[in-house]
N, C-alpha and C positions, 0 to 999 in steps of 0.2 A: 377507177371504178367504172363499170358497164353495168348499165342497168337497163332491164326490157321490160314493157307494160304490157298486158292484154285485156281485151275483155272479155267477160263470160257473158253464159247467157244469164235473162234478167227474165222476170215475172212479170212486172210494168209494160206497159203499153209501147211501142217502137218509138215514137218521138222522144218520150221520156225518159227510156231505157239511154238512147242516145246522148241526153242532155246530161244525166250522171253522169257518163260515160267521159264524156266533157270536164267535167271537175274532176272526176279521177285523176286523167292528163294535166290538169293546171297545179293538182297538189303535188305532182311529183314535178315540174317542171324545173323548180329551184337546183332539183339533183341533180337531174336528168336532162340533158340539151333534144330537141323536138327530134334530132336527126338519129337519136340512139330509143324512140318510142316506139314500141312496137303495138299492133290493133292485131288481135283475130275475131272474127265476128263471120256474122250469117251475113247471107246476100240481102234479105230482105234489109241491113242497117247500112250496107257497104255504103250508098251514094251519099246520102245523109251524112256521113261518117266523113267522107273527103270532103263534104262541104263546109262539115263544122270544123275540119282538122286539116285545113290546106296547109300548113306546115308538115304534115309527116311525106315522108316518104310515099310514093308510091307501094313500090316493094316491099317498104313497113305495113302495110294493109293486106293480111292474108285473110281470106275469104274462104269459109267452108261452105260447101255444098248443101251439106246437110250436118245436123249437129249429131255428135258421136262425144258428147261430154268434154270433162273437161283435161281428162289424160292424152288423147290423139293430138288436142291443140295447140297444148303446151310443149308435147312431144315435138309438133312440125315446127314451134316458134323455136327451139332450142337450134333446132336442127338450122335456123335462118340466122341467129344469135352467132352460133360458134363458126360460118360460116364466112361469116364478118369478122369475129375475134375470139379464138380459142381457147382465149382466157376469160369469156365475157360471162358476166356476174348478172342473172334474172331477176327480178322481181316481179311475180307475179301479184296482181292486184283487179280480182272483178270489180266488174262496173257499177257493179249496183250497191255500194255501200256507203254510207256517209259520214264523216269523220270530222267532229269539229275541234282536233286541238291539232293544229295540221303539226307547230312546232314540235309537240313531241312522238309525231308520228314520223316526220321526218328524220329526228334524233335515233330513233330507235331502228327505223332503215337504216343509216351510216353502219352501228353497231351490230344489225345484223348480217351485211356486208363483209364489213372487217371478222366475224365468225364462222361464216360462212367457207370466206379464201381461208385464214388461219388452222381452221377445224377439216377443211374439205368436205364439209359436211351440208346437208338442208334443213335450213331456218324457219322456223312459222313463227307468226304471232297470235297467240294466244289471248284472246279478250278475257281483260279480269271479268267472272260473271259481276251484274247487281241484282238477280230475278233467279229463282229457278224456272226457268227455259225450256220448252219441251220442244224446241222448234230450230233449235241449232245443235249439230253434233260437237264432244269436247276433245279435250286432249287432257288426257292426267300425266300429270310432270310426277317426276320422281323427287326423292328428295335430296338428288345432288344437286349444290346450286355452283353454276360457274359464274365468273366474275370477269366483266371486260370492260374496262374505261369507265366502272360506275354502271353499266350496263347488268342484269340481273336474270341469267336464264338457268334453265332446268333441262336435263333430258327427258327426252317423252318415255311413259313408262307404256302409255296405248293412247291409240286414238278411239273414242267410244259414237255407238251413234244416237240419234237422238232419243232421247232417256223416259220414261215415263215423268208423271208426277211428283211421283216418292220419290224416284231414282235423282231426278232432278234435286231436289230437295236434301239429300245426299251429300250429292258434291256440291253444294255450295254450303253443306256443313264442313264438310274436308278441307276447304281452303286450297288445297291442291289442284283444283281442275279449273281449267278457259276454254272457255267457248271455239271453237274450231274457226275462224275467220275466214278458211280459205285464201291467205297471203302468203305466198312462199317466196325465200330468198336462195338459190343455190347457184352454182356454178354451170354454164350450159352441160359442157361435157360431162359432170356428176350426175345429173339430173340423165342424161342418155345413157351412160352407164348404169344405171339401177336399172331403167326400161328395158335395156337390150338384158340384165340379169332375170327380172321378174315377170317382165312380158315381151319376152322374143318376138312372137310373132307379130305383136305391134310392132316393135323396134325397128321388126325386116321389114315391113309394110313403109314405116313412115322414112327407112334410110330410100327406100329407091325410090318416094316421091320427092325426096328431098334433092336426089342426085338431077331433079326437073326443075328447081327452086328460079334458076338465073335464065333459064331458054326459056324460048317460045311458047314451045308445046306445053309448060305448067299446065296451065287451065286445063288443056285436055285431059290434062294426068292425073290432075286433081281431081277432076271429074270421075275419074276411072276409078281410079286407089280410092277416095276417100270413104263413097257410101259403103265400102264392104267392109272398115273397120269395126272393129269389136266398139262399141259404146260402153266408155269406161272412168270411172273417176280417179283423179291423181291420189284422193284417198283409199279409194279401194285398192287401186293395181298399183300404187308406191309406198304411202304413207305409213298404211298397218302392217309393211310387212319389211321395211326397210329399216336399219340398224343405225342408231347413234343421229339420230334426229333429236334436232335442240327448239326449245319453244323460248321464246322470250315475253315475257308479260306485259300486256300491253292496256294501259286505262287510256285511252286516243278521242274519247267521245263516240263510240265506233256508231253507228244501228247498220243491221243487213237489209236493205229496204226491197229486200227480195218477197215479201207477202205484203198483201194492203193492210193489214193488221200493225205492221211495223211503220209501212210511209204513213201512215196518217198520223202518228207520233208527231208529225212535221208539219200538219195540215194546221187550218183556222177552226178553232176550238166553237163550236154553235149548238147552244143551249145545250150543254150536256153531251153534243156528236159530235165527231168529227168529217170534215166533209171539203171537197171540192167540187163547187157547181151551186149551184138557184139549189134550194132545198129550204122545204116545209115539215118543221119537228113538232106534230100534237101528241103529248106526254109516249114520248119516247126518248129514249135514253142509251147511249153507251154504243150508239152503232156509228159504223163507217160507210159514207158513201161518195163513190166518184162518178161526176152525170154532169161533165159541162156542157152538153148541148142541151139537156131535156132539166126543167124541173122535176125534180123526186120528191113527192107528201109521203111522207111514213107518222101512222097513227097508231099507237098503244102499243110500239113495239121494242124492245131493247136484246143491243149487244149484235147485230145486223149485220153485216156486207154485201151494200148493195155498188155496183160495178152496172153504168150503162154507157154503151159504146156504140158504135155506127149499126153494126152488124153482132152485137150479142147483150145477154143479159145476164149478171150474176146475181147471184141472193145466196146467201150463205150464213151461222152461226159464226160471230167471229172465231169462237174456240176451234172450228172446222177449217180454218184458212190453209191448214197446212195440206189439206186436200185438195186443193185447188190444184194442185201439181196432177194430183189422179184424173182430173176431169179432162185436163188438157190433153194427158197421155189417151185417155179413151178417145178423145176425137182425135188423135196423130192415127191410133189405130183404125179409124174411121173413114180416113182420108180428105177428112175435113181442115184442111192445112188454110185452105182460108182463111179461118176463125180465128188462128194462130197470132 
């Protein structure tokens, strides 16, 4: 078995993003020996990242220039993956997710593994829903079910994206649909084959950066090739459009702590808020806030996201979290990368 980890990008704060990032690696390490772990990440986590993870490899640490999603990255690790062993078997796993039944996440890695090689196919896990959801995209399974070692998957019948209210509401009446987790198990060489089928031009792109992977001159070429790549997600440019994709169902404890609406799930419950940092609650209720330097008083207000940090400030409806992504994107277009 060969198995490779990455990280995604994360929504959290860079220290933090890091420190998930950090248990991600420790839950698979049972499987997975440190020298077969694989990191891609931005430059602003790379140093941090060797410091917290002086076991991996140097060369296990690829560094993107700039982020181009999460299909370019996966593309280059595969391309580092098969490079090493031709027959080596991926597991991709973002950083930012927290998972507390590790056993049967582990279990259900082995089996998707062993589906994976036997089927030649790519594996996702699929989060049993418990909420209608409007903030993670699903996968509806079909209603074949395969069976492996006790193991219990479905073929994907689509992958959908994030759903309205109703729509939400929907598929968790159907019983049929999981949450999209963003974990994928396939084989390197399957996974470059689809790419080079469905998106050549990446393919060609990421084969002649890759032919720089072991010299010198990477960095420089990296530098060169990467920012002109298409920004593109492994669901967009493989998932929805790729044949005989199996999901395996998975109830793991999962939360995506990719919004502050989710990590605070995980926070110190005060008086009705949830909250990290000095905080004063006069009859308010239901809000999130993060302010470990500054005391935050919030008076008569509920259901909040307040977010204070060196150099910014947020305030938001929780219902609105899922916008935060938009605020970001405007100040990337801004060239406010600082604030980042």
């Amino acid at each position: 078995m060969r198995l490779s980890w990455r990280v995604e990008k994360v929504l959290v704060s860079g220290p933090s993003a890091v420190r998930i990032g950090l248990t991600t690696v420790d839950r698979i390490l049972p499987l997975v020996p440190s020298e077969r772990v694989m990191v891609v990440t931005g430059a602003s986590h790379a140093e941090e990242i060797k410091a917290l993870l002086p076991d991996l490899q140097p060369q296990n640490i690829l560094v993107e220039p700039v982020g181009r999603n999460t299909l370019p990255c996966i593309g280059l690790a595969a391309h580092a993956v098969a490079r090493k062993d031709p027959e080596g078997v991926m597991l991709i796993l973002p950083a930012d997710h927290l998972i507390t039944r590790t056993a049967q996440f582990r279990s259900l890695v082995v089996k998707g593994v062993e589906l994976a090689c036997l089927k030649e196919t790519i594996v996702t896990l699929g989060i049993t829903p418990t909420r209608p959801e409007t903030g993670y995209g699903y996968i509806e399974a079909s209603g074949e079910e395969l069976k492996l070692n006790g193991a219990k998957a479905f073929r994907v019948a689509s992958f959908h994206e994030k759903p309205s209210q109703e729509k939400a509401l929907q598929y968790l009446d159907r019983g049929c649909f999981y949450w999209n987790s963003g974990m994928f198990i396939f084989q390197a060489r399957a996974i470059l084959a689809w790419m080079r089928k469905l998106t050549p031009d990446l393919a060609s792109d990421l084969e002649a950066l890759a032919e720089k992977l072991d010299q010198t001159d990477f960095e420089a070429a990296i530098a060169e090739i990467y920012p002109n790549l298409p920004s593109i997600s492994i669901d967009y440019g493989i998932m929805e459009k790729a044949a005989d994709i199996l999901v395996l169902p998975a109830d793991i404890g999962w939360s995506d702590i990719g919004s502050w609406t989710v990590a605070a799930e995980h926070w110190p419950y005060i008086e009705g808020n949830m909250a990290q940092g000095e905080c004063l609650f006069i009859e308010s209720e239901g809000c999130v806030v993060y302010s470990p330097q500054k005391l935050v008083t919030l008076i008569g207000v509920k259901d909040l996201i307040v977010v204070e940090t060196e150099d910014a400030l947020l305030v938001c409806p929780k219902d609105r979290d899922q916008q935060i992504k938009d605020a970001v994107e405007t100040l990337k277009r801004r060239g406010r990368h600082e604030l980042l």
